[in-house]
C-alpha positions in Angstrom: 54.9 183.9 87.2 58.2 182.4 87.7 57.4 180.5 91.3 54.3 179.5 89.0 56.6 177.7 86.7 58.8 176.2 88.9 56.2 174.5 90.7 54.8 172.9 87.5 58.1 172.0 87.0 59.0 170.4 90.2 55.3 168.9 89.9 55.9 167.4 86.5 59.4 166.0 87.8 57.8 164.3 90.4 55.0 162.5 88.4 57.7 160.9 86.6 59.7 159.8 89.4 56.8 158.2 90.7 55.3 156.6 87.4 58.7 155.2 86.8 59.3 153.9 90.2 55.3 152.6 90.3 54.8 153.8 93.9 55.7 156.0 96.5 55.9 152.8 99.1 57.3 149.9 99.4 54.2 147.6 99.3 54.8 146.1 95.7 57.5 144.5 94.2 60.1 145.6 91.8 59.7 144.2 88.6 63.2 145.4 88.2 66.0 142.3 88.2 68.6 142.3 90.7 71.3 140.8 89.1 72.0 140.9 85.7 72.8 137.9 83.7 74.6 137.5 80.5 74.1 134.4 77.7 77.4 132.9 78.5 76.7 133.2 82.5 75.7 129.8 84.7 72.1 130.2 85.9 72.1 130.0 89.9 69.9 127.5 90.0 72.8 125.3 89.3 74.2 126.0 92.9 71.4 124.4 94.2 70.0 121.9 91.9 71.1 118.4 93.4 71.8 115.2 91.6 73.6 112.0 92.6 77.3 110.6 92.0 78.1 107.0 92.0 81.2 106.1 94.1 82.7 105.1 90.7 81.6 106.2 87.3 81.8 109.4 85.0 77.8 110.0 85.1 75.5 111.8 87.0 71.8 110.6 88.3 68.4 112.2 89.0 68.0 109.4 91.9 70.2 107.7 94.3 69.4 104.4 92.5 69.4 103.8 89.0 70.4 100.8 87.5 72.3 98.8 89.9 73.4 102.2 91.6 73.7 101.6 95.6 71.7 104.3 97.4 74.3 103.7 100.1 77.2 104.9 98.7 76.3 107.2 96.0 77.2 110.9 96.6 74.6 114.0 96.4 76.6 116.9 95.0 75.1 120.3 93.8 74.6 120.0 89.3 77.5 122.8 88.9 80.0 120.2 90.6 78.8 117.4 88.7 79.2 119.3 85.1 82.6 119.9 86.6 83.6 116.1 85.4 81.0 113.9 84.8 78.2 113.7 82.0 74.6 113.3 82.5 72.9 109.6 82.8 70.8 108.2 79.5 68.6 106.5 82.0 67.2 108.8 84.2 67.6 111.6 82.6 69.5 114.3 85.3 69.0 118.0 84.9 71.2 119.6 82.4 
């Protein structure tokens, strides 16, 4: 009677390891996150988001030539360099 119980609860143990990991493979994704975030914390997206400096100016562009902007000599820099020192244009409204 004891083995009997033990089995059932080794059984019962690992039904819920499998119904909280969803499967016994690999196949599917986790739905888990793998890296946690807090309010305060810069998105990643911000690392890779590009917009466009001006040789001279304090704002940053969506495109390499707004206004009078010269596609020549204006900068691409990643958005978390450009909120580093320079504010977003009225005109073509950058990413934020």
């Amino acid at each position: 009677m004891k083995k009997c119980a033990l089995y059932i609860f080794l059984l019962s143990l690992l039904l819920v390891m499998v119904a909280c990991s969803g499967t016994l493979t690999e196949e599917q994704p986790s739905h888990r996150p793998s890296v946690l975030f807090s309010e305060t914390a810069e998105t990643p997206q911000a690392q890779f988001i590009m917009v466009w400096l001006l040789a001279s100016g304090s704002k940053y562009h969506r495109i390499n030539n707004c206004g009078n902007m010269n596609p020549k000599t204006a900068k691409e820099v990643t958005l978390k360099v450009a909120k580093g020192g320079y504010i977003p244009c009225n005109n073509c409204d950058p990413p934020r």
